[in-house]
Backbone as CSV, one residue per row, in Angstrom:
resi,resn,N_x,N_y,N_z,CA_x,CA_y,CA_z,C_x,C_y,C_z
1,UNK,0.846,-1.202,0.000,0.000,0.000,0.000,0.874,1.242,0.000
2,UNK,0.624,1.761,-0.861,1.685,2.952,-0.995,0.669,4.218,0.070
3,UNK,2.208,5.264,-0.036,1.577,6.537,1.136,0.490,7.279,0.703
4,UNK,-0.218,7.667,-0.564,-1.350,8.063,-1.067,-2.707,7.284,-0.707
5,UNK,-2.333,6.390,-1.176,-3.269,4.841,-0.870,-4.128,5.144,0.739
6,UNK,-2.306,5.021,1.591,-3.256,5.024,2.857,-3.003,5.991,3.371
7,UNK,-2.764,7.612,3.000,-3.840,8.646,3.424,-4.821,8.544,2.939
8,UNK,-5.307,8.216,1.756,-6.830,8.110,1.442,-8.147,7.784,2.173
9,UNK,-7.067,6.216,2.453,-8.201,5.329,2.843,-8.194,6.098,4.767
10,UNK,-7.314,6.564,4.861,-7.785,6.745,6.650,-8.829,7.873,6.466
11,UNK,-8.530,8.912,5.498,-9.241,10.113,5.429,-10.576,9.717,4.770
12,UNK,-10.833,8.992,4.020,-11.892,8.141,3.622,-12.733,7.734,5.019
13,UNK,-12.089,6.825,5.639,-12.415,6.021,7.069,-12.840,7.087,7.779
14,UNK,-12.293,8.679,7.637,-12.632,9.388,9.373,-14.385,10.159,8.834
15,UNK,-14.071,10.415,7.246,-15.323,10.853,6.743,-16.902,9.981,6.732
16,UNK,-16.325,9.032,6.483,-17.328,8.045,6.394,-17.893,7.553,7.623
17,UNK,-17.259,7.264,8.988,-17.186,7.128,10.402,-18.458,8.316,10.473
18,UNK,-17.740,9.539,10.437,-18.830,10.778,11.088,-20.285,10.488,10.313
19,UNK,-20.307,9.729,8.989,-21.852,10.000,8.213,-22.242,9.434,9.102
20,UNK,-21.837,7.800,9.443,-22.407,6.512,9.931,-22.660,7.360,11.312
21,UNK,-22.162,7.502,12.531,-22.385,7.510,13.505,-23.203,8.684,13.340
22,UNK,-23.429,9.773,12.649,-24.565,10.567,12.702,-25.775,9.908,12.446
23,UNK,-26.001,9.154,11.755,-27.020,7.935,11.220,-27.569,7.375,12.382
24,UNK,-26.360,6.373,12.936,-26.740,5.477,13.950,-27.430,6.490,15.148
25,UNK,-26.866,7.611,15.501,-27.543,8.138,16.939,-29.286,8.681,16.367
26,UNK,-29.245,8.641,15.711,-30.385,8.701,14.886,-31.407,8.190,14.778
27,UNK,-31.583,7.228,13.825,-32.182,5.832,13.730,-32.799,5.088,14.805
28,UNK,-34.241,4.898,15.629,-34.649,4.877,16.303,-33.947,3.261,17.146
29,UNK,-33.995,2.399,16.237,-33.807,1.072,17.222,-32.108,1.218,17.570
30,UNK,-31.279,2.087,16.795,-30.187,2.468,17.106,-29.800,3.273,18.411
31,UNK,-30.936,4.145,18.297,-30.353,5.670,19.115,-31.295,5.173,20.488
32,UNK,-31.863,3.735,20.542,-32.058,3.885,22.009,-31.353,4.373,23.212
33,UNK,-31.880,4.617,24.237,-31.032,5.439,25.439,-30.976,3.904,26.007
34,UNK,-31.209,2.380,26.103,-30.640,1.871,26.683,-29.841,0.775,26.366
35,UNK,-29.217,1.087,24.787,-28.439,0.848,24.222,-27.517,1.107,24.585
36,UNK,-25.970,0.544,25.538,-25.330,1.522,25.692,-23.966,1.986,24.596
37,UNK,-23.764,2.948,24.766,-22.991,3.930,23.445,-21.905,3.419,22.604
38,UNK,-20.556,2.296,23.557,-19.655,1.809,22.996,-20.108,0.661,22.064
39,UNK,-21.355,-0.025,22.013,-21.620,-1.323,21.227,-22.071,-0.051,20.066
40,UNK,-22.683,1.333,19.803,-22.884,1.774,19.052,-21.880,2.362,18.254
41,UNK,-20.881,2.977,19.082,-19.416,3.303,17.959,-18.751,2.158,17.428
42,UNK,-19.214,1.070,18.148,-17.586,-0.002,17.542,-18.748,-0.605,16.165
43,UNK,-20.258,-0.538,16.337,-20.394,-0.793,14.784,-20.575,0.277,13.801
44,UNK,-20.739,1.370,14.577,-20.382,2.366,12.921,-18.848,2.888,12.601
45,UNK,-17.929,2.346,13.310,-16.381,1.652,13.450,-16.155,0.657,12.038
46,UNK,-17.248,-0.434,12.785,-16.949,-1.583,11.611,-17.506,-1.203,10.240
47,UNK,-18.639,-0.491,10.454,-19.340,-0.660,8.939,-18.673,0.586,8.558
48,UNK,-17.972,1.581,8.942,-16.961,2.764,8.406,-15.609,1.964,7.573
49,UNK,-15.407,0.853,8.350,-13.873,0.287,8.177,-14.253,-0.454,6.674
50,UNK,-15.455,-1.164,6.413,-15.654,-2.120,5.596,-16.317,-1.186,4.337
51,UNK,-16.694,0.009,4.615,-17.172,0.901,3.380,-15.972,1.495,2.357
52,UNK,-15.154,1.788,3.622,-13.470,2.572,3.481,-13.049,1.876,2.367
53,UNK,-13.081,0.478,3.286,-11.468,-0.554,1.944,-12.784,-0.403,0.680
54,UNK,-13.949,-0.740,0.398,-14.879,-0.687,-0.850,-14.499,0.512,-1.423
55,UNK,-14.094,1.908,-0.937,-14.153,3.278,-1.482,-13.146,3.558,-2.418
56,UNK,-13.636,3.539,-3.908,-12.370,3.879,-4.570,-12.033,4.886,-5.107
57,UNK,-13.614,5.948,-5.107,-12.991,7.555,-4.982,-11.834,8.156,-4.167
58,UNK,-11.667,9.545,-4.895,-10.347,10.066,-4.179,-11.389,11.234,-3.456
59,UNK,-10.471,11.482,-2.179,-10.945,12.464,-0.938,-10.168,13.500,-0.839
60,UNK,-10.776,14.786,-0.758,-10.435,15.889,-0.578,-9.914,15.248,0.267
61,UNK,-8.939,16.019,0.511,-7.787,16.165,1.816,-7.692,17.452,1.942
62,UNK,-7.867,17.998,3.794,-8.242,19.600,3.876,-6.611,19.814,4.229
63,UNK,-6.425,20.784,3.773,-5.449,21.480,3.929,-4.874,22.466,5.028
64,UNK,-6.107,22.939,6.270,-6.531,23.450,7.125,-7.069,23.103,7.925
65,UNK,-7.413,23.366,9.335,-8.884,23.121,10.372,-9.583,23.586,9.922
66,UNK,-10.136,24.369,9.248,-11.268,25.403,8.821,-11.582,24.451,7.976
67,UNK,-10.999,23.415,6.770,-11.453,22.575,6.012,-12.234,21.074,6.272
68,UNK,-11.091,20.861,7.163,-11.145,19.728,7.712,-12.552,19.697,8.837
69,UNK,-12.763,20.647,9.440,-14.129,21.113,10.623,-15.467,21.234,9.665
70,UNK,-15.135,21.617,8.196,-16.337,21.997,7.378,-16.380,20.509,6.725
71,UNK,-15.317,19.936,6.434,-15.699,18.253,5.798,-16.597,17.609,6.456
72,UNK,-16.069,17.912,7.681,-16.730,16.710,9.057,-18.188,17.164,9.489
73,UNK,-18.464,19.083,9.097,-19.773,18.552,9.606,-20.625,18.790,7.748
74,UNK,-20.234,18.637,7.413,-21.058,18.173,5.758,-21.443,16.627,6.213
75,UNK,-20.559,16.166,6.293,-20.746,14.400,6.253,-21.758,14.440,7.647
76,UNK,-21.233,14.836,8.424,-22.297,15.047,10.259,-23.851,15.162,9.589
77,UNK,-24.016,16.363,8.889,-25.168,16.736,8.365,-25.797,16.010,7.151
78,UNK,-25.370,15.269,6.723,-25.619,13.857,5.851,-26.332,12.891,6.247
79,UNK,-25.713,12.333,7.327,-25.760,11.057,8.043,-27.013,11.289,9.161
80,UNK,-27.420,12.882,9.445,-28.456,13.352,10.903,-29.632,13.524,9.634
81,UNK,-29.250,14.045,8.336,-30.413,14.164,7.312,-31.213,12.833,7.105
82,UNK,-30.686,11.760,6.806,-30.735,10.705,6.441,-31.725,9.872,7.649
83,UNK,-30.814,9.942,8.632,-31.207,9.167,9.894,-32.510,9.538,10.408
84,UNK,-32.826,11.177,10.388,-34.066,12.007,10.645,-34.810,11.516,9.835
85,UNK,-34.852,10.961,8.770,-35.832,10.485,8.220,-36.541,9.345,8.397
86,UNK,-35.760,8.806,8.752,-36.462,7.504,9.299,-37.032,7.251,10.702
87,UNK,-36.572,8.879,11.398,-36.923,8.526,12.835,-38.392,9.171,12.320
88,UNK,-38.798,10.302,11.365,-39.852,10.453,11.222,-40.835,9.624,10.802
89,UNK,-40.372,8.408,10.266,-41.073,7.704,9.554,-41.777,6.930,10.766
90,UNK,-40.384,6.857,11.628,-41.119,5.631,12.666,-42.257,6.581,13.589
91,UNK,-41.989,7.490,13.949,-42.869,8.940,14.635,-44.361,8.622,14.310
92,UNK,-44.552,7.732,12.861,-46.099,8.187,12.903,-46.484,6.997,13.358
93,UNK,-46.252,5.773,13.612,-46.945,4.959,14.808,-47.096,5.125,15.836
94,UNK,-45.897,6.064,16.252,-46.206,6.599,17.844,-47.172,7.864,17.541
95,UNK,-47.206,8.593,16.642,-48.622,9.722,16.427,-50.028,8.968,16.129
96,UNK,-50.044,8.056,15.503,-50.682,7.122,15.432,-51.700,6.482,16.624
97,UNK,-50.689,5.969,17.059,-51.460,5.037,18.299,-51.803,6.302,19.823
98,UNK,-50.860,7.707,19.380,-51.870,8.460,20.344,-52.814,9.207,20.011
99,UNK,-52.822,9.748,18.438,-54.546,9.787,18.209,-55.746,8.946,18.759
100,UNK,-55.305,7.136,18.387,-56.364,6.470,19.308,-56.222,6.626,20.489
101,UNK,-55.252,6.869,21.863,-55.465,7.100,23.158,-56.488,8.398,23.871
102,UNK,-55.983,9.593,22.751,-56.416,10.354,22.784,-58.120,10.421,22.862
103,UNK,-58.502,9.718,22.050,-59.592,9.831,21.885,-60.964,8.784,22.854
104,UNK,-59.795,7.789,22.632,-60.002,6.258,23.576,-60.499,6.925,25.318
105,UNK,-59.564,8.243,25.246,-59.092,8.571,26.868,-57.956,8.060,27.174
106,UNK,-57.255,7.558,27.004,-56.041,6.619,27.657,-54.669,7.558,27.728
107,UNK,-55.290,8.893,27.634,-53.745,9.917,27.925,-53.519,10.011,28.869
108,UNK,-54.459,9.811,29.860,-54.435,9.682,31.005,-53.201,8.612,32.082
109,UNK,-53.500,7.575,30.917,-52.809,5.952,31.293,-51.062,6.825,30.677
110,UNK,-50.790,7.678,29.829,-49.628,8.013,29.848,-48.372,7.935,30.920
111,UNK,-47.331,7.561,30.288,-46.302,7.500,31.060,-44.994,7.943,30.938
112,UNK,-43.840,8.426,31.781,-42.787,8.763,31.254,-41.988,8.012,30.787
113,UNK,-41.321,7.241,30.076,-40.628,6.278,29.492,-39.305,6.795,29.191
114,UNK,-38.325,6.846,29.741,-36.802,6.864,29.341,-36.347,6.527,28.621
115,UNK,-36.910,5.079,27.965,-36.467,5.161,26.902,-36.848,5.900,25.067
116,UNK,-37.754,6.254,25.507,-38.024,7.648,24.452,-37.152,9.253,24.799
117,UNK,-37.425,9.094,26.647,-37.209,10.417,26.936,-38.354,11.495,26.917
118,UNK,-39.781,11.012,27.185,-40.891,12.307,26.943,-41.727,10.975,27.314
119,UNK,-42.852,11.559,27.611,-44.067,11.011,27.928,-45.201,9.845,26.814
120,UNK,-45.000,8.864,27.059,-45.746,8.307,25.518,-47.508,7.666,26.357
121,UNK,-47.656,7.198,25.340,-49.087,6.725,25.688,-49.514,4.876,25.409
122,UNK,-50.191,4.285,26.043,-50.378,2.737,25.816,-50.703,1.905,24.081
123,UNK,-50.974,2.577,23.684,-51.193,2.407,22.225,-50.169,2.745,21.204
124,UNK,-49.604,4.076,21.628,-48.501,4.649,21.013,-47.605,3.754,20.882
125,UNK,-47.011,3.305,22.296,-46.119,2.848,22.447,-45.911,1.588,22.046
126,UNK,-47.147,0.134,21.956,-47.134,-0.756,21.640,-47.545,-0.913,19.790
127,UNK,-47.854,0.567,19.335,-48.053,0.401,17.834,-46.061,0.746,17.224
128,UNK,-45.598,1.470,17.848,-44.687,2.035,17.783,-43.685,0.640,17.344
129,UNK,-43.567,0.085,18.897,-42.704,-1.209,18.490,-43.315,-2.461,17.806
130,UNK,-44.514,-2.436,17.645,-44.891,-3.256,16.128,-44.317,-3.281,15.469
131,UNK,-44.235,-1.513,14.702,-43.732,-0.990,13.801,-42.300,-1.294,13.316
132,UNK,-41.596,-1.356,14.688,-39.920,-1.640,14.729,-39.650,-3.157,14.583
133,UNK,-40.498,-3.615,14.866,-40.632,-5.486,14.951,-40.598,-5.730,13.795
134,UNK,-41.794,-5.214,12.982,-42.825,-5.574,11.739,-41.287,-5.077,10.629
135,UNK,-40.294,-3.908,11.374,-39.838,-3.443,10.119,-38.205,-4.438,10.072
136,UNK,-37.623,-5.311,11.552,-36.910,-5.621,11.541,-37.211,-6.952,10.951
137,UNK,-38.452,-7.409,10.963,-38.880,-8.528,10.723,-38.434,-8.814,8.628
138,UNK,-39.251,-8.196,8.318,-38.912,-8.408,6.625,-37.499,-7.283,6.205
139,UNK,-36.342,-7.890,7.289,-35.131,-7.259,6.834,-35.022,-5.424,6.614
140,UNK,-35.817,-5.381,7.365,-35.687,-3.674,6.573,-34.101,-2.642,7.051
141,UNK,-33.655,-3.417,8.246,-32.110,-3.026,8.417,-31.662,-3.366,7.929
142,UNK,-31.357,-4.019,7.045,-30.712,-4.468,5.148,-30.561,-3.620,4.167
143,UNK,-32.144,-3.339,3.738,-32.401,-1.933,3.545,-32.085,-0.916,3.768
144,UNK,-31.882,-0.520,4.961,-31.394,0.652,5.437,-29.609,0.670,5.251
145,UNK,-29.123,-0.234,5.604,-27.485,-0.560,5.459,-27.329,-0.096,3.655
146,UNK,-27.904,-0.949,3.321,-27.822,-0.670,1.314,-28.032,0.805,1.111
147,UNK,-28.917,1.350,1.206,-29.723,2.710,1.012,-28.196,3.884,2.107
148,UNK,-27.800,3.244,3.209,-26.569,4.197,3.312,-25.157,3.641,2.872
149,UNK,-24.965,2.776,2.323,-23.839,2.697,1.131,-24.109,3.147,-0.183
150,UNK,-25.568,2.836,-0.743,-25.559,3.975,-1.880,-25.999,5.434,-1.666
151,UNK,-25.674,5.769,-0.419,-25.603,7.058,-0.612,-23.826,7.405,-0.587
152,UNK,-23.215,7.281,-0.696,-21.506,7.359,-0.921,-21.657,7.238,-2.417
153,UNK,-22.350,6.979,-2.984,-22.405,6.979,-4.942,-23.395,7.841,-5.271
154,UNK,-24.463,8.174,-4.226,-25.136,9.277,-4.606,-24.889,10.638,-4.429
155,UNK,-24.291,10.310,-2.870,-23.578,11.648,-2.334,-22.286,11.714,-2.322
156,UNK,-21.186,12.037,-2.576,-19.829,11.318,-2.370,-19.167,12.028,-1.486
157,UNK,-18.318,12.009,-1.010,-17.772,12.523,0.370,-17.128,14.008,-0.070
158,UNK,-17.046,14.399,-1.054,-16.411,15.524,-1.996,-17.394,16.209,-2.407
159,UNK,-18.723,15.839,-2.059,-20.193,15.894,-2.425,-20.663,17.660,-1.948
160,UNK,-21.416,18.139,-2.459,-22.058,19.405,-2.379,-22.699,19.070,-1.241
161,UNK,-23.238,20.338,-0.630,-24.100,20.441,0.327,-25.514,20.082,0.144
162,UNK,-26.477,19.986,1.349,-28.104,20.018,1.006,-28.601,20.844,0.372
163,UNK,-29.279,20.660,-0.813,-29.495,21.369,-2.209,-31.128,21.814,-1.601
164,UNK,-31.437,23.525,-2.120,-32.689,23.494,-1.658,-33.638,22.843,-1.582
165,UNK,-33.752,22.043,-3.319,-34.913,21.566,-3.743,-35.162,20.100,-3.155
166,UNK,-33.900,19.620,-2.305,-34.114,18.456,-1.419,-34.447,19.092,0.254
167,UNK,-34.122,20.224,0.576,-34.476,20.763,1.776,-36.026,20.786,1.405
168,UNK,-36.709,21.448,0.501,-38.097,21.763,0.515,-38.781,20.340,0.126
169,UNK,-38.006,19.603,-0.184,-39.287,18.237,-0.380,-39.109,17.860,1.137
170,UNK,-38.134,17.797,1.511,-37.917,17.271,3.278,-38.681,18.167,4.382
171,UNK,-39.319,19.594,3.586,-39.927,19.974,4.197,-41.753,19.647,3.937
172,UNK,-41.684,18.739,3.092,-43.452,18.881,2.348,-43.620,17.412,3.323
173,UNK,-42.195,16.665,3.485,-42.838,15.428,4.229,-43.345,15.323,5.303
174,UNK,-43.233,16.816,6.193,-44.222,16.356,7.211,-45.572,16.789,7.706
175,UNK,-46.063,17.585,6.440,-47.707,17.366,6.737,-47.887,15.654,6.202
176,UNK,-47.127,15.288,5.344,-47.759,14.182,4.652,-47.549,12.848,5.572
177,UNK,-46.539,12.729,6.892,-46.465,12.054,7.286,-47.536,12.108,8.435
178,UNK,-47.775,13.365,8.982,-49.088,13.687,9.736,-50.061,12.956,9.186
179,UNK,-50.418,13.091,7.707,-51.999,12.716,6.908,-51.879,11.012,7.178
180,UNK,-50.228,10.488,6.876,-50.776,9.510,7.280,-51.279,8.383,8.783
181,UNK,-50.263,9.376,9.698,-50.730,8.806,10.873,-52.503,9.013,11.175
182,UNK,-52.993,10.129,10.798,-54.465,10.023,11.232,-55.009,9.097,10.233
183,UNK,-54.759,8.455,9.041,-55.334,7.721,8.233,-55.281,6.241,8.672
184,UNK,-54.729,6.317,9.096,-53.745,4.699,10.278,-54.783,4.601,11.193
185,UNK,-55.256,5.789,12.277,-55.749,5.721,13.077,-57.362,6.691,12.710
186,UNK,-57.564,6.638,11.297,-58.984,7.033,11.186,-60.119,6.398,11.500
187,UNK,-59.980,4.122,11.184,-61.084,3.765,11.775,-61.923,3.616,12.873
188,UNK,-60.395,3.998,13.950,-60.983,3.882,15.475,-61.680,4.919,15.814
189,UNK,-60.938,6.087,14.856,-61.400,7.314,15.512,-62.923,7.569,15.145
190,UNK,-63.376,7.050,13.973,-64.760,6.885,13.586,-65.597,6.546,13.980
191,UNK,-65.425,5.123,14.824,-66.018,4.210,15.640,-65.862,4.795,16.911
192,UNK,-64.988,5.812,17.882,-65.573,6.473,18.837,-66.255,7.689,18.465
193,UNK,-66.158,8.426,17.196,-66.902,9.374,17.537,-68.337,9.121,17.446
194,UNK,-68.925,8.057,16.715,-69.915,7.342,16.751,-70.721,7.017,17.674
195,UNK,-69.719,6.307,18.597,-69.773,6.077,19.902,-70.243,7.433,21.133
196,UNK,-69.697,8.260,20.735,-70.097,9.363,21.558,-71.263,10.186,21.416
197,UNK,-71.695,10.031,19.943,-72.875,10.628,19.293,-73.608,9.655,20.065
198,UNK,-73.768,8.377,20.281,-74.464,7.268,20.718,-74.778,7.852,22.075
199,UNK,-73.860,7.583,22.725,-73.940,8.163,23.966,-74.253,9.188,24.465
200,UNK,-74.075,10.465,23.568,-74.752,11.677,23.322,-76.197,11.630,23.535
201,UNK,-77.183,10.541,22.918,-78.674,10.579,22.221,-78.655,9.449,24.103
202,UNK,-78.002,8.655,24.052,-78.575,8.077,25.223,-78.696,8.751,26.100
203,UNK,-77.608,9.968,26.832,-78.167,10.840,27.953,-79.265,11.325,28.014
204,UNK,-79.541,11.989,27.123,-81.070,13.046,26.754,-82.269,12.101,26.678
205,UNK,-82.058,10.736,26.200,-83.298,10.317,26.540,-83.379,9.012,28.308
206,UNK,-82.012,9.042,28.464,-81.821,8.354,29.811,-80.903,9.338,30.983
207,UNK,-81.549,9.903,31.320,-80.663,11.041,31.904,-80.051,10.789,33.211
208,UNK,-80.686,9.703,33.635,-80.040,8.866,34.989,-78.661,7.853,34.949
209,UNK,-78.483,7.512,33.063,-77.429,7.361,33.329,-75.732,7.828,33.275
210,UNK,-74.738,7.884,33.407,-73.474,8.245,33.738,-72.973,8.374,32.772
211,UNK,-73.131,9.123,31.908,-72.583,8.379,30.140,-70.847,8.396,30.352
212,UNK,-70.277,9.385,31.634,-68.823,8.779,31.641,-67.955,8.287,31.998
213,UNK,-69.159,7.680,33.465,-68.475,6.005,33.931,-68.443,4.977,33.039
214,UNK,-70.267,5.279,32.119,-70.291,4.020,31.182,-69.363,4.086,29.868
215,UNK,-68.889,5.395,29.158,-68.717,5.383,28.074,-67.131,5.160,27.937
216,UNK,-66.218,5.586,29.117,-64.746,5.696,29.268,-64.353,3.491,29.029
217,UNK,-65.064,2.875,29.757,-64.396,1.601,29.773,-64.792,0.603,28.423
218,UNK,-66.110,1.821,27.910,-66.672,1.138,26.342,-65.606,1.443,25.526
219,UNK,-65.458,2.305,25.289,-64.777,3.527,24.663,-63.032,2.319,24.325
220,UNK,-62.642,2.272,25.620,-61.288,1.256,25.708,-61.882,0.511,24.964
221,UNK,-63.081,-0.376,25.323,-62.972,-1.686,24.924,-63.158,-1.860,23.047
222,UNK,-63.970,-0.742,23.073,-64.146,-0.849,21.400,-62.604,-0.331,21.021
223,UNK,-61.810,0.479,21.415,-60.786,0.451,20.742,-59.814,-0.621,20.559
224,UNK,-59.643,-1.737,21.659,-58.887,-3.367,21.239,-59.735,-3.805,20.435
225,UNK,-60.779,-3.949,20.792,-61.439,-4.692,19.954,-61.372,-4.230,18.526
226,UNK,-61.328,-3.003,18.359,-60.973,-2.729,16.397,-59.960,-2.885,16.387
227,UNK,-58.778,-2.519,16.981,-57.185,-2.845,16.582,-57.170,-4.367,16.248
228,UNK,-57.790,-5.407,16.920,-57.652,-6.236,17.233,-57.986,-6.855,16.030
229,UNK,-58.636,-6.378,15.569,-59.684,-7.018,13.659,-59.102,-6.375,12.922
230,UNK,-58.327,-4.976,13.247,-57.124,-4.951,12.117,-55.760,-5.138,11.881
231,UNK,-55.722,-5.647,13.031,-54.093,-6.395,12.683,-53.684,-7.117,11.543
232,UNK,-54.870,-7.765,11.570,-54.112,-8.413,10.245,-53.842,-7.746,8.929
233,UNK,-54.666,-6.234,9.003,-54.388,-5.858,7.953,-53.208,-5.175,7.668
234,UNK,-52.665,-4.793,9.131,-51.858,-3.665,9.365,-50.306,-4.442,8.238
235,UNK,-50.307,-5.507,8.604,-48.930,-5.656,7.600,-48.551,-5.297,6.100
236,UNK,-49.837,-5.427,5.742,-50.120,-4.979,4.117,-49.493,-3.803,4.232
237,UNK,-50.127,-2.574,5.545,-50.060,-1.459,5.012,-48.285,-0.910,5.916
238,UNK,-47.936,-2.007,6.602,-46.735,-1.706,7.062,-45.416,-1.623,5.710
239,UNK,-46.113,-2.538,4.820,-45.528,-2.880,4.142,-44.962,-2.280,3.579
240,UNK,-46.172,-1.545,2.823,-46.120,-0.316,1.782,-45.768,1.204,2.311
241,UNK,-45.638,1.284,3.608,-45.171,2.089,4.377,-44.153,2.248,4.410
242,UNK,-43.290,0.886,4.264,-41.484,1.304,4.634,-41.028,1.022,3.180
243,UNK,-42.118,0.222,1.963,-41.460,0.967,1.125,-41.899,2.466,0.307
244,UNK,-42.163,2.784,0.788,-42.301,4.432,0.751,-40.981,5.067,0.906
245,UNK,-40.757,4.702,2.450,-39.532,4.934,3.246,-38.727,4.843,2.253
246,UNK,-38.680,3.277,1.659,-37.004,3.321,0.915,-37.226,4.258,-0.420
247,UNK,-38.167,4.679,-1.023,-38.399,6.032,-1.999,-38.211,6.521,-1.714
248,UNK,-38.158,7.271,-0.927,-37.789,8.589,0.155,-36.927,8.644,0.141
249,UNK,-35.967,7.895,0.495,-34.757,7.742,0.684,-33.631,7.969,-0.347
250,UNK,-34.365,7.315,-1.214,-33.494,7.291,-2.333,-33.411,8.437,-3.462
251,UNK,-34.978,8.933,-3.088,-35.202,10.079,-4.358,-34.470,11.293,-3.267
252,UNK,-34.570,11.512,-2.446,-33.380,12.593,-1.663,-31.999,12.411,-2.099
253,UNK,-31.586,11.301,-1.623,-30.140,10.724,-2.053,-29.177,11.417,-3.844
254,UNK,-30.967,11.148,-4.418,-30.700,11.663,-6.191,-30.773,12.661,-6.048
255,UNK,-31.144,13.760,-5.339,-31.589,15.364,-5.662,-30.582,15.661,-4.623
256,UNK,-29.694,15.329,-4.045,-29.036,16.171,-3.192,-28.353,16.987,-3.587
């Protein structure tokens, strides 16, 4: 290995290191808080080391700190772009499943959870890690590994900055990721407001009874009970959900 060779490849290695570990703190089943931190550097270590020897572009080499500080956070800001996206993606099962609490009542049942770090809710939280199950389940960290090695051919480490016209689509994605968490959680919400109209017409003509001793434990129960008849559908639409995700991903990657 001659001395060009391996300045390359280390300066290659320190660039590529900062995308990955901006990624990994990122990335929800990654950036858990009770994950602890060294099992998280020594694999965006390894998968830095094994991208490196693959890399056969040539790397700016900064000539300065002022260069070298602006390389590192280009690639920083790469790897937090990237990673943010997918934490949004996962965001709408947890927006998701607290529209139904919300409505269910069950904000109440809220709790602080450390490992989010903020307050989540009983539905949220168990649609949430579905979501992470359902997505580790049909390989989708495969996916995600592929989708950040071709971004080093989409983006290259010598690569321009975030281009507006990829800032403003990254900005259109999150009403659209909003539309779809309430669409996720539109049938329940239908079936209580139903429910409350119901209960509405029963006070006025039964006025003796409690409509919100009776309606709070209905209210729960019709909400398992519909989750419960759509589970099975939910994979279809998990499906088509994360591949969305990998569109997303990739059509950013092209417009950067």
């Amino acid at each position: 290995m001659t001395e060009a060779v391996f300045i390359n490849f280390w300066w290659s290695l320190l660039l590529i290191f900062a995308r990955i570990a901006a990624l990994i703190i990122t990335v929800p089943f990654f950036a858990w808080r009770g994950i602890p931190v060294m099992p998280r550097i020594f694999l965006a270590f390894v998968l830095s080391v094994m991208l490196a020897l693959s890399n056969n572009g040539e790397v700016v080499i900064p000539a300065t700190d002022i260069e070298l500080i602006f390389l590192l956070v280009r690639e920083l800001l790469t790897g937090l772009v990237l990673g943010f996206l997918v934490y949004l993606f996962f965001s709408v099962f947890l927006m998701a499943g607290q529209f139904m609490d919300h409505k269910a009542g069950l904000m109440m049942a809220g709790s602080f959870d450390p490992l989010f770090g903020s307050q989540v809710t009983l539905l949220g939280q168990f649609f949430y890690f579905l979501g992470v199950v359902f997505y580790l389940t049909i390989d989708g960290h495969h996916m995600l590994f592929l989708a950040l090695k071709e971004s080093f051919t989409a983006v290259p480490l010598a690569g321009p900055m975030l281009s507006t016209p990829t800032a403003w689509y990254y900005i259109k994605i999150f009403p659209s990721l909003f539309l779809i968490a309430f669409q996720i959680a539109a049938p329940i919400i239908i079936v209580l407001w139903l429910t409350d109209l119901a209960l509405g017409f029963l006070s006025r003509v039964v006025p003796q009874i409690h409509v919100f001793i009776v309606g709070l434990p209905l209210k729960i129960a019709l909400v398992l009970l519909i989750f419960l008849l759509l589970l099975p559908q939910v994979g279809v639409l998990l499906r088509d959900f994360f591949e969305l995700l990998e569109k997303d991903l990739l059509l950013i990657m092209e417009n950067w």
